[in-house]
TIRO-2110 file (N, C-alpha, C; in Angstrom, 1 decimal):
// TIRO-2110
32.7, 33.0, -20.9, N, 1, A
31.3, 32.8, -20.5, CA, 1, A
30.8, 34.2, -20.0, C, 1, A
29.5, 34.6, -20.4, N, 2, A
28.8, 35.6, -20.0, CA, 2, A
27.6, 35.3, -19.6, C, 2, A
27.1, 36.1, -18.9, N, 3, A
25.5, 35.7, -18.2, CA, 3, A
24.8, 37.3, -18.1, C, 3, A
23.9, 37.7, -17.9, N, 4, A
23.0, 38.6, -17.0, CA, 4, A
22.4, 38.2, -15.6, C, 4, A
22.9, 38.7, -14.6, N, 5, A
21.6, 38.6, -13.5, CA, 5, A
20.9, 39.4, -12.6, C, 5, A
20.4, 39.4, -12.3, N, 6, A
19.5, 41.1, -11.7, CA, 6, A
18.9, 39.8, -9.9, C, 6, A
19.7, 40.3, -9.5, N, 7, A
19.4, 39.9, -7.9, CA, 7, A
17.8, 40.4, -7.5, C, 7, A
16.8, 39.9, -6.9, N, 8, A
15.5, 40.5, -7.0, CA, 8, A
15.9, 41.3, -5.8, C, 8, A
15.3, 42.5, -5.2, N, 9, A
14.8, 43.6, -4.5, CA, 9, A
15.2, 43.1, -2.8, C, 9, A
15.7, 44.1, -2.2, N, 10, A
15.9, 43.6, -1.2, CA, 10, A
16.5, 42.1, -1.1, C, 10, A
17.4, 41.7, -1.8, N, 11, A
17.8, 40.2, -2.0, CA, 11, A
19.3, 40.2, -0.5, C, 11, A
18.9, 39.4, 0.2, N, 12, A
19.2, 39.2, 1.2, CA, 12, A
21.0, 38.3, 1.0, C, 12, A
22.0, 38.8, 0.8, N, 13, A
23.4, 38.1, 0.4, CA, 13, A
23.8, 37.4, 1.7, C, 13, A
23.3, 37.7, 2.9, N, 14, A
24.2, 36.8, 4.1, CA, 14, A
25.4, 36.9, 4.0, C, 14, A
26.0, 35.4, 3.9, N, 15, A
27.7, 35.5, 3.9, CA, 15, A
28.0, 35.3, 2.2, C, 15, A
27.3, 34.9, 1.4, N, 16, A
27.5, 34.7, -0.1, CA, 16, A
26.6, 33.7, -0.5, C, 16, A
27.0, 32.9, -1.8, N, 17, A
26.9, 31.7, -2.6, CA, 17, A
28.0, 31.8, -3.5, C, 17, A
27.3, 30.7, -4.4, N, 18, A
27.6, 30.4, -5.4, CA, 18, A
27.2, 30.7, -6.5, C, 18, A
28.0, 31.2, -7.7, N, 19, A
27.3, 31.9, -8.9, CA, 19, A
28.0, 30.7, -10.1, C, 19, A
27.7, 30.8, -11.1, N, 20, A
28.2, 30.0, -12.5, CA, 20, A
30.0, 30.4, -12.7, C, 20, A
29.8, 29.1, -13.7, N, 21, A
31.7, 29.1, -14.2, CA, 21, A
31.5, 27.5, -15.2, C, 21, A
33.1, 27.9, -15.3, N, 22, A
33.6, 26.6, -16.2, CA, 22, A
34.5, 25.6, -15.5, C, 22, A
34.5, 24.9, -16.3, N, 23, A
35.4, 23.0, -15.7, CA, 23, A
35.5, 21.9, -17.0, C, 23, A
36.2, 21.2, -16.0, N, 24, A
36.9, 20.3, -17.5, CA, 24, A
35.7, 19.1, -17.7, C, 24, A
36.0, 18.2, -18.1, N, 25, A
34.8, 17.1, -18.2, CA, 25, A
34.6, 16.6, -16.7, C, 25, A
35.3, 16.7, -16.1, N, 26, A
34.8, 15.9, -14.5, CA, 26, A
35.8, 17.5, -13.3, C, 26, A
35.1, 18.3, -13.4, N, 27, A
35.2, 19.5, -12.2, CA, 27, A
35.2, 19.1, -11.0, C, 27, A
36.4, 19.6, -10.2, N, 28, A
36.3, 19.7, -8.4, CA, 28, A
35.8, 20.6, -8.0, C, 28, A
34.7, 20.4, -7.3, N, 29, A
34.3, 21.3, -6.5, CA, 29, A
34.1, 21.0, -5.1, C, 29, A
33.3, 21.4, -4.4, N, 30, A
32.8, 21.3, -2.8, CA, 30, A
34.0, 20.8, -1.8, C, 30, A
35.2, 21.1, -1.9, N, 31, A
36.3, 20.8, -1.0, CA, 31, A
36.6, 19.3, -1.6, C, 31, A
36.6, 18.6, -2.9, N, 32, A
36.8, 17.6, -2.9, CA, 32, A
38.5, 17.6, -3.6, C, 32, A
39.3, 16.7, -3.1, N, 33, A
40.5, 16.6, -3.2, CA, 33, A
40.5, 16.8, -5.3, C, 33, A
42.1, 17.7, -5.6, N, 34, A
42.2, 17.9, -7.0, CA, 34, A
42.6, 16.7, -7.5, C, 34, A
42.5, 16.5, -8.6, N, 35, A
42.9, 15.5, -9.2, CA, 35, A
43.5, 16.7, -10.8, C, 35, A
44.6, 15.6, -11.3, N, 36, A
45.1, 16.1, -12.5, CA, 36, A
44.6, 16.7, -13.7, C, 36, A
43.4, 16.0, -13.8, N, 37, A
42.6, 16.3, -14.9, CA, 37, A
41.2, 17.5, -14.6, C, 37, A
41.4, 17.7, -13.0, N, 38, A
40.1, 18.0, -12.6, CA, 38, A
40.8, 19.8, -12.0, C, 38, A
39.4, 20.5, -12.2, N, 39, A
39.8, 21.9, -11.6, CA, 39, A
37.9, 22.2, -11.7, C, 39, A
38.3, 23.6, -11.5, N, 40, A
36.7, 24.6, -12.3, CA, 40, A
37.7, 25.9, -11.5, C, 40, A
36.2, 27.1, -12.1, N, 41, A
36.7, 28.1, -12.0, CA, 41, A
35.1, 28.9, -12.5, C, 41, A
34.8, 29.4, -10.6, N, 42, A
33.3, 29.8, -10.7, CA, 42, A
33.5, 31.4, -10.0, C, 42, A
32.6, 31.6, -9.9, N, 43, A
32.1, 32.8, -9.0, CA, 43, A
31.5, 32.9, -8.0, C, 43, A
31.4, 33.8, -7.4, N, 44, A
30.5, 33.7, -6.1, CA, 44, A
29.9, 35.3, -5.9, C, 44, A
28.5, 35.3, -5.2, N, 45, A
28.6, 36.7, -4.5, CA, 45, A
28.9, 36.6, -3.2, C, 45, A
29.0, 37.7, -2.4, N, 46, A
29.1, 37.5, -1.0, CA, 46, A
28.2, 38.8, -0.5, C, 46, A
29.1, 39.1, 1.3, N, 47, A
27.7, 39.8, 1.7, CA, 47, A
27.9, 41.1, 0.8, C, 47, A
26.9, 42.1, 1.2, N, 48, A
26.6, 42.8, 0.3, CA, 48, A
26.6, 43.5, -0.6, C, 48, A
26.8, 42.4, -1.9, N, 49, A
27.0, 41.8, -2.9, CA, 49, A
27.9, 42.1, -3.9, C, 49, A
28.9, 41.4, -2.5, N, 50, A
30.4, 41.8, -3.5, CA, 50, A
30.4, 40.6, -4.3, C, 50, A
31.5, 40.7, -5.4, N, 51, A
32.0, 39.4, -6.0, CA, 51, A
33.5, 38.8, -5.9, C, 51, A
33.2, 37.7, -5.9, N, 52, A
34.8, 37.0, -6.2, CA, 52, A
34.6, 35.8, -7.2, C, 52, A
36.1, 35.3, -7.5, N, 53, A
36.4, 34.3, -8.2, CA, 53, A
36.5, 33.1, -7.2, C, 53, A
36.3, 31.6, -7.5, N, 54, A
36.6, 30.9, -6.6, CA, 54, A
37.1, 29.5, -7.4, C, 54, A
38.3, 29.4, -7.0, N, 55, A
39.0, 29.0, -8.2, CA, 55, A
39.7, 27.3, -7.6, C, 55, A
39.4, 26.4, -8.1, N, 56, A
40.0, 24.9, -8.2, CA, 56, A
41.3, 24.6, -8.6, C, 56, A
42.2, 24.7, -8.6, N, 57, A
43.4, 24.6, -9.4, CA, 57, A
44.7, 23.6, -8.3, C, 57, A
45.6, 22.7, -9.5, N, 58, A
46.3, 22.0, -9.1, CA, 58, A
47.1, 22.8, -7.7, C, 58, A
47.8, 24.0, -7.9, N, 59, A
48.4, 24.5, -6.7, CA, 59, A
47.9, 25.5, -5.5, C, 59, A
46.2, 25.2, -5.6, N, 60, A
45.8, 25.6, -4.8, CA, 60, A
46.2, 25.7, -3.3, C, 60, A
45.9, 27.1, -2.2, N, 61, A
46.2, 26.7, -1.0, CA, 61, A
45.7, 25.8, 0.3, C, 61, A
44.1, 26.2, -0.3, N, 62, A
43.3, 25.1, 1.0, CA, 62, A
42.2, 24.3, 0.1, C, 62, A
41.2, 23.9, 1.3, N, 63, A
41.1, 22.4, 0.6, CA, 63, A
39.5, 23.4, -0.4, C, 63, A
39.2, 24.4, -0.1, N, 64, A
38.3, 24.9, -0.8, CA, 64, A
38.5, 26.0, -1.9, C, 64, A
39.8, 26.1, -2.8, N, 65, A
40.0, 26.4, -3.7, CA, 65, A
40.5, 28.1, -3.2, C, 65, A
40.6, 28.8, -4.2, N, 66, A
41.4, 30.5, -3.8, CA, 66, A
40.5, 31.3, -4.6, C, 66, A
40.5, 32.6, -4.0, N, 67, A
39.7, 33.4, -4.6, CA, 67, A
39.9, 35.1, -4.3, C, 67, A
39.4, 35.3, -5.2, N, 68, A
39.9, 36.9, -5.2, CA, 68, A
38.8, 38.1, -5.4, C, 68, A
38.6, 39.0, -4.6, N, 69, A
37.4, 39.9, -4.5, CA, 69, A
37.7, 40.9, -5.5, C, 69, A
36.5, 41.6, -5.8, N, 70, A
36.3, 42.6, -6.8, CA, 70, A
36.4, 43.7, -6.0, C, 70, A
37.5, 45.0, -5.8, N, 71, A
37.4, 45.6, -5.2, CA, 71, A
36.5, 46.8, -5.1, C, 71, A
36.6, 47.0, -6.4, N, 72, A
35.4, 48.5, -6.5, CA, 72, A
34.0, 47.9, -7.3, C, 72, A
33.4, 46.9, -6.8, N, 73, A
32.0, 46.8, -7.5, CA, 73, A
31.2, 46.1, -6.2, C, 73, A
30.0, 45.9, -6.3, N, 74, A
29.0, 45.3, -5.6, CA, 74, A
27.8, 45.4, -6.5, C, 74, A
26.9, 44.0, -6.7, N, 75, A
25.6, 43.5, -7.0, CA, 75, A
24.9, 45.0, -6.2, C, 75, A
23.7, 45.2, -7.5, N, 76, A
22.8, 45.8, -6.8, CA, 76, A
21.6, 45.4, -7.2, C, 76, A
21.2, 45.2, -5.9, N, 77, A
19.8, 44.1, -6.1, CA, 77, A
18.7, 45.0, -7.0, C, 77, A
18.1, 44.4, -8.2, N, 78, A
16.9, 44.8, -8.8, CA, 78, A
17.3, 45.5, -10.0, C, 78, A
18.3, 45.6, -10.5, N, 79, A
18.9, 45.9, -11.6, CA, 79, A
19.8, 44.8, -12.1, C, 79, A
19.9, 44.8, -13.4, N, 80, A
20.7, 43.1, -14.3, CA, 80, A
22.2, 43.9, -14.5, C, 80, A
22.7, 43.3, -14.4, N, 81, A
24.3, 43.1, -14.1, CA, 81, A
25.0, 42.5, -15.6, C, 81, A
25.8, 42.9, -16.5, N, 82, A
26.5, 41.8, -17.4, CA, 82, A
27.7, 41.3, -16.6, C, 82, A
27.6, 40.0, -17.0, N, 83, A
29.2, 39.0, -15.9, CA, 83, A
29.6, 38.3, -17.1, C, 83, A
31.1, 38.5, -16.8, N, 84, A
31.5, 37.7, -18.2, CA, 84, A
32.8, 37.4, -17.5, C, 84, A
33.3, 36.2, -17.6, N, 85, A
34.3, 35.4, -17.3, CA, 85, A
35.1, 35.1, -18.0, C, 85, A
36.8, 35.4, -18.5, N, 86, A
37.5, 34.4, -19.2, CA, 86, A
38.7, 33.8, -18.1, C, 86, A
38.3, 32.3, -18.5, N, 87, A
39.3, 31.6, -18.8, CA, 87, A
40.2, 30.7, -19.5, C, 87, A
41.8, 31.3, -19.3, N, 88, A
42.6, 30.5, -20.4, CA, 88, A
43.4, 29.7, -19.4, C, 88, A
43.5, 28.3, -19.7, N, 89, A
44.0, 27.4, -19.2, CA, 89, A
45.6, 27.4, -19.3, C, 89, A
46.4, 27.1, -18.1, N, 90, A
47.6, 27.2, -18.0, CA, 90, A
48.1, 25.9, -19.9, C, 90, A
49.3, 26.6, -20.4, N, 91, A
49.6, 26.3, -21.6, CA, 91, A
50.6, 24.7, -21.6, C, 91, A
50.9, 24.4, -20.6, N, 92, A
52.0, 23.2, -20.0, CA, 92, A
51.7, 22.2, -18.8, C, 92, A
51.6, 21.7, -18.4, N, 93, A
51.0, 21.3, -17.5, CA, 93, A
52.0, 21.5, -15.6, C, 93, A
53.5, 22.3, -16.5, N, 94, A
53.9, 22.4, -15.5, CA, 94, A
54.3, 24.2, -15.3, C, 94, A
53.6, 24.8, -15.9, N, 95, A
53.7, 26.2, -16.3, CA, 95, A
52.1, 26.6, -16.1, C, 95, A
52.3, 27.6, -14.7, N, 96, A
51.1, 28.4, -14.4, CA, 96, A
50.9, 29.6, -14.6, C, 96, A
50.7, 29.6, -16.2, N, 97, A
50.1, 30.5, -16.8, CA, 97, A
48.6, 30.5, -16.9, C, 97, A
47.8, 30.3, -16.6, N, 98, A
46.3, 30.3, -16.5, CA, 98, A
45.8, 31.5, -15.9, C, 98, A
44.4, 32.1, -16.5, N, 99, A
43.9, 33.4, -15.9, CA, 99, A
42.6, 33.5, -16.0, C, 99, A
42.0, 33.9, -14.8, N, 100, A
40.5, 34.1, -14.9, CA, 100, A
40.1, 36.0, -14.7, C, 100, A
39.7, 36.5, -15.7, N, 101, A
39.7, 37.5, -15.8, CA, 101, A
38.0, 37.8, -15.6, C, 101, A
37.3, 38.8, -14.6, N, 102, A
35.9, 38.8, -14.6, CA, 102, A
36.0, 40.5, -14.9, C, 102, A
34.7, 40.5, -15.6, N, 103, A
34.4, 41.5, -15.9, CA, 103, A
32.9, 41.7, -15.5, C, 103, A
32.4, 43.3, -15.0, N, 104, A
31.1, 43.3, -15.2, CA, 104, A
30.5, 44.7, -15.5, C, 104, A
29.3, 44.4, -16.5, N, 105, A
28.7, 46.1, -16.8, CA, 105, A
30.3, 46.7, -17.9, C, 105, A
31.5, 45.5, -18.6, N, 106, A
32.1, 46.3, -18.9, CA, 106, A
33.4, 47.0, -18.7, C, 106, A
33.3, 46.7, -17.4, N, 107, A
34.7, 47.0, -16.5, CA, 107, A
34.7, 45.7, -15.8, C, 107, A
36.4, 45.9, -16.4, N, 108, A
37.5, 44.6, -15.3, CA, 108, A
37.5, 44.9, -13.6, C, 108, A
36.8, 43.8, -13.5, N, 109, A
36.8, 43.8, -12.0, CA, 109, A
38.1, 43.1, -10.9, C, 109, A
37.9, 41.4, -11.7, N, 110, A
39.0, 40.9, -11.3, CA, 110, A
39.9, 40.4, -11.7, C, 110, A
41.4, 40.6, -11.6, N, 111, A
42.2, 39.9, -12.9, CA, 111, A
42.8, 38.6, -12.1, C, 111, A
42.8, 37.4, -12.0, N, 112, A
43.5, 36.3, -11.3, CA, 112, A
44.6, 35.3, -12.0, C, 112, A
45.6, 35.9, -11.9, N, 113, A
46.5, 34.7, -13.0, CA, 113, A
47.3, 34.0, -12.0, C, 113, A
48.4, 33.3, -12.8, N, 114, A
49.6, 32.3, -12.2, CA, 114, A
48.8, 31.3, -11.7, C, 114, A
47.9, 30.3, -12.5, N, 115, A
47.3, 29.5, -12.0, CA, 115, A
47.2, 28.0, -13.0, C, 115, A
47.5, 27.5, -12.4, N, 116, A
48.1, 25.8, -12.9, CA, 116, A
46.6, 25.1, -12.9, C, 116, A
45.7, 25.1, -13.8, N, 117, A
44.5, 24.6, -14.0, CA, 117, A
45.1, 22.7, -13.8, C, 117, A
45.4, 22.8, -14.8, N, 118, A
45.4, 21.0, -15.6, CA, 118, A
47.0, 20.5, -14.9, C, 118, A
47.1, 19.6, -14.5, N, 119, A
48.0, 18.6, -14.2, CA, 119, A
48.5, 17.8, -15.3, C, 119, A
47.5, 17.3, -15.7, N, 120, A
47.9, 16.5, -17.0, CA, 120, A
47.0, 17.1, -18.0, C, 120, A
47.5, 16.8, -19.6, N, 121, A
47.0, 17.6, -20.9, CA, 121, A
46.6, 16.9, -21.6, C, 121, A
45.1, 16.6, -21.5, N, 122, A
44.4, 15.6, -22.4, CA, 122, A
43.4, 16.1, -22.3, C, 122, A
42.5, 15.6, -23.4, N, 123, A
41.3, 16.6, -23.8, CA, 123, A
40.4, 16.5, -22.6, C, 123, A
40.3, 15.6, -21.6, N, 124, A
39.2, 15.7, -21.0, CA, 124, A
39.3, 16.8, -19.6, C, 124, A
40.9, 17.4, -19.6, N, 125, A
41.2, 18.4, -19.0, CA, 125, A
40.9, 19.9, -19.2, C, 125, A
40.4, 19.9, -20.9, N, 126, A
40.1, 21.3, -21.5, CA, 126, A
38.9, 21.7, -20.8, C, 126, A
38.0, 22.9, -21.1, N, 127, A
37.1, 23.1, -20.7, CA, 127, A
35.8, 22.8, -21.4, C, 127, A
35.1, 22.1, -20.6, N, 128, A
34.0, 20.9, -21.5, CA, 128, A
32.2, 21.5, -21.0, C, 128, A
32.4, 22.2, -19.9, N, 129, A
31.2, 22.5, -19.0, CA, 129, A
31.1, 23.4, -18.2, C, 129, A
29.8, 24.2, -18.9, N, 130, A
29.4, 25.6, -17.9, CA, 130, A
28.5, 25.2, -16.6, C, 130, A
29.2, 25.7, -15.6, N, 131, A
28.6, 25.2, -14.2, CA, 131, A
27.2, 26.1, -14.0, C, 131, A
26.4, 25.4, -14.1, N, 132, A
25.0, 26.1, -13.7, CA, 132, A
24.5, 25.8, -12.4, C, 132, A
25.4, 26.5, -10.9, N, 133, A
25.3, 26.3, -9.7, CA, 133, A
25.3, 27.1, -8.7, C, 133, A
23.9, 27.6, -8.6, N, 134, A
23.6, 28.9, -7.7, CA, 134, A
22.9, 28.6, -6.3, C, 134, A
23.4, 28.6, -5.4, N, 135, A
22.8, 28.5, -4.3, CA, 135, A
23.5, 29.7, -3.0, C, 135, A
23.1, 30.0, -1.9, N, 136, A
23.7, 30.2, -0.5, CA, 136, A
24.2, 29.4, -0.5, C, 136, A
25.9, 29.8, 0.2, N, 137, A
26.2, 28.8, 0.9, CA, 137, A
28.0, 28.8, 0.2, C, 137, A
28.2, 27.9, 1.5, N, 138, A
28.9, 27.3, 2.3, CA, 138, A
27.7, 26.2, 3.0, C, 138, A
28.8, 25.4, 3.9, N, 139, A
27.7, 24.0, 4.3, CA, 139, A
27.2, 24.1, 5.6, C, 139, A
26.6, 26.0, 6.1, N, 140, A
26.5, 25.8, 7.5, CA, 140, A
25.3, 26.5, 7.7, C, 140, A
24.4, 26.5, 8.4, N, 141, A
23.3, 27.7, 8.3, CA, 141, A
22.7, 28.7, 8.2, C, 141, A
24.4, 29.3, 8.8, N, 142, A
24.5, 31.1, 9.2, CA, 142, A
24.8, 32.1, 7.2, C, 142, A
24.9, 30.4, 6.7, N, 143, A
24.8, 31.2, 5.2, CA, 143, A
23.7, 31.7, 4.8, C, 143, A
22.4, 31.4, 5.3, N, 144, A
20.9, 30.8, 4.9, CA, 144, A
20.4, 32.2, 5.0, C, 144, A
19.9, 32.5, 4.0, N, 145, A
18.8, 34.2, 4.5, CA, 145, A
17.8, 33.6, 5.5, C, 145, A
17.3, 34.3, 6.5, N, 146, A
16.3, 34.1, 7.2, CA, 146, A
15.7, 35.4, 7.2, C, 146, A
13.8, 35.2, 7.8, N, 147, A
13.6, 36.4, 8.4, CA, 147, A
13.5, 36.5, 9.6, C, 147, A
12.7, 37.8, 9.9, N, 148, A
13.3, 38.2, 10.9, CA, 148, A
12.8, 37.3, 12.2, C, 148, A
11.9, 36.7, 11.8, N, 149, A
11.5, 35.2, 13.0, CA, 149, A
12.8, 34.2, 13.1, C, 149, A
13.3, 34.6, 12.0, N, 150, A
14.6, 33.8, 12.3, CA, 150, A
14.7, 32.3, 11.6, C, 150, A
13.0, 31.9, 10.7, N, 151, A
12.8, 31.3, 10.0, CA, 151, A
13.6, 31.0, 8.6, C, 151, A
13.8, 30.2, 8.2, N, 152, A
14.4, 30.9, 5.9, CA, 152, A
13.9, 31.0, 5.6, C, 152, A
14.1, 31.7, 4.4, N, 153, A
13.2, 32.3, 3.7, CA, 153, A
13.8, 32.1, 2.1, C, 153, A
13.0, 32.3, 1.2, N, 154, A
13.0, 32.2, -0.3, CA, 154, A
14.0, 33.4, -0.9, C, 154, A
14.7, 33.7, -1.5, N, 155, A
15.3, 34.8, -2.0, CA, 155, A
15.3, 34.4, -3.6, C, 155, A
15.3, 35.3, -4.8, N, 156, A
15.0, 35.0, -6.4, CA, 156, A
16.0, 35.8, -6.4, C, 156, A
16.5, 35.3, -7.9, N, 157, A
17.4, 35.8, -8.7, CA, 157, A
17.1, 35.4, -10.3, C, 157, A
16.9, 36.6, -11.3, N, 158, A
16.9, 36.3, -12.6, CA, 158, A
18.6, 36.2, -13.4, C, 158, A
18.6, 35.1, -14.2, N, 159, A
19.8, 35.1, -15.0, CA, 159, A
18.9, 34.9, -16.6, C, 159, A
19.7, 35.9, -16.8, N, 160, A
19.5, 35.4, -18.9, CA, 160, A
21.2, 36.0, -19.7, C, 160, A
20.8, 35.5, -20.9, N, 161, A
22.0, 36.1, -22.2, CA, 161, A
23.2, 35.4, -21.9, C, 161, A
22.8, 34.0, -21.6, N, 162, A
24.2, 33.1, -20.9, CA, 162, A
24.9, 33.6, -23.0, C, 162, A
25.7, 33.0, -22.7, N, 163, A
26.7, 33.0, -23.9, CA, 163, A
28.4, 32.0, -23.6, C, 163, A
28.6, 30.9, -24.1, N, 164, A
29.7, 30.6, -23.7, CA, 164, A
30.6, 30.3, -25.4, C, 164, A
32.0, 31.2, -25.0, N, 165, A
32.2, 30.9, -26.8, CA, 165, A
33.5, 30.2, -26.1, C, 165, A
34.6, 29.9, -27.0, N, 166, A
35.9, 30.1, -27.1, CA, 166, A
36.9, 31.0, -27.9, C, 166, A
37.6, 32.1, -27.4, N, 167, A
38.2, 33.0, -27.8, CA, 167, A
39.7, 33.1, -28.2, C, 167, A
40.1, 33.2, -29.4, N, 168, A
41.4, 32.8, -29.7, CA, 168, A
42.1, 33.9, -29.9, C, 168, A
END
């Protein structure tokens, strides 16, 4: 999966969100318990706009999935970004070979493997669905841009050039 997005101008990152990914026909997300057939595998920004992976998987450690930061990159607000994501699904259901590799502008940012996607191996465990889910957040308010009244406030983001293939 690939996308473009250009964070608008002064775009306020707080503690993060949520940026796009992939999942099987029925994705866990939001801390909801895994199930066999269920995973995803999204992105996030965080504060000042770094990136990570945030990953669903059978042998996850906590109840909100694992993730791994881009060490040498950060979003720069007002210029478009290319983001491109692969994932290959562990090959067995008891073999965590699985890898989410992000790239951006080009260069490998983050490589994330040894990850046990699927539990069980049936088609509705393959990847079925591009998550189109961007918001702030975590579920508490100190994620929330405000200004400086201390009010919230609106923040924009453009995405184009989605692209989702399968690569063999």
């Amino acid at each position: 999966m690939s996308f473009a997005v250009k964070f608008c101008d002064n775009f306020d990152f707080v503690k993060g969100g949520k940026l796009h990914g992939l999942g099987p026909e029925s994705p866990v997300t939001g801390g909801a318990p895994i199930t066999a057939e269920g995973w995803s595998a999204r992105l996030m920004f965080g504060p000042e706009g770094r990136l990570k992976t945030y990953v669903y998987h059978q042998d996850m450690k906590g109840k909100f999935g694992d993730s791994k930061v881009a060490q040498n990159f950060r979003f720069i607000p007002g210029i478009y970004h290319q983001v491109k994501m692969l994932v290959s699904l562990n090959t067995d259901v008891h073999v965590a070979d699985g890898k989410v590799v992000v790239s951006v502008d080009g260069a490998e940012v983050i490589y994330h493997d040894k990850i046990r996607f699927r539990g069980k191996d049936t088609a509705a465990s393959l990847i079925h669905k591009m998550l189109f889910i961007t918001f702030h957040g975590g579920a508490s308010p100190e994620w929330a841009p405000k200004s400086e009244n201390g009010s919230y406030k609106a923040e924009c983001a453009y995405f184009d050039n989605f692209v989702v293939s399968k690569v063999s």
